[in-house]
C-alpha positions in Angstrom: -12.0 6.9 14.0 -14.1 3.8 14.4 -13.4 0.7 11.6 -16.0 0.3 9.1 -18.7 -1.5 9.2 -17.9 -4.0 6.7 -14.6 -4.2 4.7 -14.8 -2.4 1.5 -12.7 -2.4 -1.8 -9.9 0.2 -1.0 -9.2 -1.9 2.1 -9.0 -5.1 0.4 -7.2 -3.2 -2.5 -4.5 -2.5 -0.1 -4.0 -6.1 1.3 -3.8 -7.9 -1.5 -1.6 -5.4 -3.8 1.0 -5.0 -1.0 0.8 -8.6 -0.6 0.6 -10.2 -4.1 2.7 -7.3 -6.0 5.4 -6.5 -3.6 6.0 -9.7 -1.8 4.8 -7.0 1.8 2.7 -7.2 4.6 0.5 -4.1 5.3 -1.0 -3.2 8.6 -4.2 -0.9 8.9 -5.6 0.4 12.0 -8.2 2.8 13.2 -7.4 4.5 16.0 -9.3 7.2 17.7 -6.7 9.6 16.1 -7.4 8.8 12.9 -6.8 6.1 10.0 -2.7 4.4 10.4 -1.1 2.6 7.8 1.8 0.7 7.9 3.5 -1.2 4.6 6.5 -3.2 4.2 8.4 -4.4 1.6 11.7 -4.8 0.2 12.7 -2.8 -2.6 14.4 -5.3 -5.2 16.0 -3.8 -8.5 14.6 -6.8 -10.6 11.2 -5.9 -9.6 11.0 -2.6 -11.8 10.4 0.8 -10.5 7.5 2.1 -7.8 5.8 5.1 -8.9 4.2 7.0 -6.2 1.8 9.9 -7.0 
């Protein structure tokens, strides 16, 4: 998988929620294999609740 073009919303999106939100650092690559994602944060109680899906 080659990287876009130009950076578009959903990339950005990431970056700045995982950043801004949770206090994380998120990592994405594209690799021939396909699209890898990587986010880190630490999961603090006074922080609320993360709802995935």
């Amino acid at each position: 998988m080659r990287p876009p073009a130009q950076r578009g919303f959903g990339l950005d999106l990431v970056e700045r929620e995982v950043s801004h939100n949770l206090l994380g650092h998120s990592q994405i690559d594209f690799t021939p294999q396909g699209l890898s994602v990587s986010i880190d944060f630490v999961a603090r109680p006074d922080r609320g609740s993360l709802a995935i899906g």
